[in-house]
C-alpha positions in Angstrom: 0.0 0.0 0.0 1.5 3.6 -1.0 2.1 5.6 2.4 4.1 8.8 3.5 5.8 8.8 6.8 6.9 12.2 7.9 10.0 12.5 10.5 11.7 15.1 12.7 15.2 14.7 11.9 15.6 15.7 15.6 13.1 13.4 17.3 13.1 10.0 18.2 12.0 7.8 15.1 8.5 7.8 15.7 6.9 9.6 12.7 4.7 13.0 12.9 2.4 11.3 10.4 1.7 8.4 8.4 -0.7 8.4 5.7 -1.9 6.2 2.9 -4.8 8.6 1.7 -3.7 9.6 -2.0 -4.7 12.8 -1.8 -3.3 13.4 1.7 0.2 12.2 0.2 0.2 14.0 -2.9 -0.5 17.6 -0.9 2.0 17.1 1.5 4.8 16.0 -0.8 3.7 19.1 -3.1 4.3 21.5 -0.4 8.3 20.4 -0.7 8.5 20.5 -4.0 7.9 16.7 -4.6 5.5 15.7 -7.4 3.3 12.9 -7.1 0.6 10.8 -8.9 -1.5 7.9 -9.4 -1.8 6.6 -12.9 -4.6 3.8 -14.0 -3.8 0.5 -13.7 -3.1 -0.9 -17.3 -4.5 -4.5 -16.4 -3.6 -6.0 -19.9 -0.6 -6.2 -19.0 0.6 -9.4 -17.3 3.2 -9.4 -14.3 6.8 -9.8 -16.2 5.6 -8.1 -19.3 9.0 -7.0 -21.8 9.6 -3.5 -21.9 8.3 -3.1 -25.6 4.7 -4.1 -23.9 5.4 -2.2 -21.2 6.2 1.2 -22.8 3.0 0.8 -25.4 0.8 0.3 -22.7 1.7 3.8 -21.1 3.0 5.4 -24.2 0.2 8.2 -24.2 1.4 9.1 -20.4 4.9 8.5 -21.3 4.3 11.1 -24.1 2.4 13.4 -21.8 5.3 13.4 -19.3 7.9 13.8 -21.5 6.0 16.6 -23.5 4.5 18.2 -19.8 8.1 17.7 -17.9 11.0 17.7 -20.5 12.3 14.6 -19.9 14.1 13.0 -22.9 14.5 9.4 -23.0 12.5 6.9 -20.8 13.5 3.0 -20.1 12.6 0.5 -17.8 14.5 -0.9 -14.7 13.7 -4.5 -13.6 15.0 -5.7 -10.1 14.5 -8.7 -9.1 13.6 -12.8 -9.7 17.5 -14.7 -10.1 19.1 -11.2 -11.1 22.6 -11.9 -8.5 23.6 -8.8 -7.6 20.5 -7.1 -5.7 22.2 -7.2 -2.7 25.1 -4.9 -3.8 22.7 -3.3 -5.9 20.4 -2.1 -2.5 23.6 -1.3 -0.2 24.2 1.6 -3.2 20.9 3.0 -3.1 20.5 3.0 0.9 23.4 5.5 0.9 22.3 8.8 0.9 22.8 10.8 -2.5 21.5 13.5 -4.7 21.7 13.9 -8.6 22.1 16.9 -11.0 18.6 15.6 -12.4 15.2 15.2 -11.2 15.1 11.2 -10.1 11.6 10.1 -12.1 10.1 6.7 -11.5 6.9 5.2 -12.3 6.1 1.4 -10.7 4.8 -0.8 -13.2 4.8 -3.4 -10.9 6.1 -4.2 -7.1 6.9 -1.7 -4.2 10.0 0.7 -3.0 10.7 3.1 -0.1 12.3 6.6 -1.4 13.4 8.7 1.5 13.8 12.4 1.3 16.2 14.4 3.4 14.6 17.8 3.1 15.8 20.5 5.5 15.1 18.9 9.0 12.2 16.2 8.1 12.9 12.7 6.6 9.8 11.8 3.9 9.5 8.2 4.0 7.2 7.2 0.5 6.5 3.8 0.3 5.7 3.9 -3.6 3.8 1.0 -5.3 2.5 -0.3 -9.1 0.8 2.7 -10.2 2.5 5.4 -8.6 4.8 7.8 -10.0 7.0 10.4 -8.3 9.2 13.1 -9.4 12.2 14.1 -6.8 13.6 17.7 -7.8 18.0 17.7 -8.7 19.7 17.8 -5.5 16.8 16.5 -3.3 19.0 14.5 -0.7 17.6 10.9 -0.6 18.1 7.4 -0.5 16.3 4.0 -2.1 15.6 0.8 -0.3 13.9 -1.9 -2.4 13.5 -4.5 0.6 15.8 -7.4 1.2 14.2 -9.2 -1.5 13.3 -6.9 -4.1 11.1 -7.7 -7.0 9.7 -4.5 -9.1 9.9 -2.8 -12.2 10.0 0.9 -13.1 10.0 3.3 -15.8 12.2 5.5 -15.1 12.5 9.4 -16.9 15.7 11.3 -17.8 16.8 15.0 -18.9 20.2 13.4 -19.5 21.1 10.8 -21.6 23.5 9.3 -18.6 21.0 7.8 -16.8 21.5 7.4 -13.3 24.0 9.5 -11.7 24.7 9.9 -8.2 26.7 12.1 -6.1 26.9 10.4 -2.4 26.9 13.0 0.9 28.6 10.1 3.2 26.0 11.4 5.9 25.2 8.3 7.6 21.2 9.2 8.6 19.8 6.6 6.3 20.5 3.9 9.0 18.4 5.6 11.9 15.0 5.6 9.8 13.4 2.3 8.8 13.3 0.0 5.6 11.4 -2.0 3.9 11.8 -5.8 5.0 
């Protein structure tokens, strides 16, 4: 289930809220500059669907989003099943970083916990199929996709390099909680 968890950085780790109304979620995360959404479910798509069927079944939001946002290229991420290096794959994204970008994602399918280090609050958003987010360049954050992590993204870009991270060695990401 999608949920926001909002934290003191300064209090004990017992949150100020914790929501999983949609519209509740989406207003807070707007007042920080986060964008949020819930797309429809594309139910002809079957779970483990290739990323050719993937990216026709949201091509008109893809388009919108791209056109709306400015983001250049799209792909799809798929974590999970046998894939053998998840576990290396997690400890990176449970370090705190930022990027030079906005960090886009869309779940197709599964669940994952995108934490938010914004001025003295933690934003714990447990995102789910269905639910897309865009995190504003140098938004501090980290990732957890669960010990065992099984989902699938689309994931936006501005920049043809994909993915790149610049860590802040600030250890806070191990004083709020993951996903199991």
């Amino acid at each position: 289930m999608t949920e926001l968890r909002i934290y003191a950085t300064q209090a004990a780790p017992e949150p100020l809220l914790s929501t999983s109304n949609a519209a509740q979620i989406s207003a807070e995360l707007k007042t920080r500059g986060i964008k949020f959404q819930r797309w429809p479910s594309k139910p002809e798509l079957e779970r483990g669907a290739m990323q050719e069927q993937i990216l026709a079944a949201y091509a008109s939001l893809i388009s919108s989003v791209q056109k709306n946002e400015g983001y250049q290229a799209v792909d799809v991420m798929r974590v999970g099943g046998d894939q053998h290096n998840t576990t290396s794959l997690r400890q990176t994204f449970l370090q705190e970083h930022q990027h030079a970008e906005d960090e886009v994602r869309f779940f197709v399918e599964g669940c994952g916990l995108f934490s938010l280090h914004i001025n003295d609050e933690v934003l714990q958003v447990v995102c789910e199929a269905n639910d897309w987010i865009a995190i504003p360049a140098g938004t501090r954050h980290w990732f957890d996709m669960g010990a065992n992590p099984n989902y699938c993204v689309l994931r936006f870009f501005k920049n043809s390099a994909g993915w790149v991270a610049t860590f802040t060695d600030d250890p806070i990401a191990a004083h709020y909680p993951g996903l199991p």
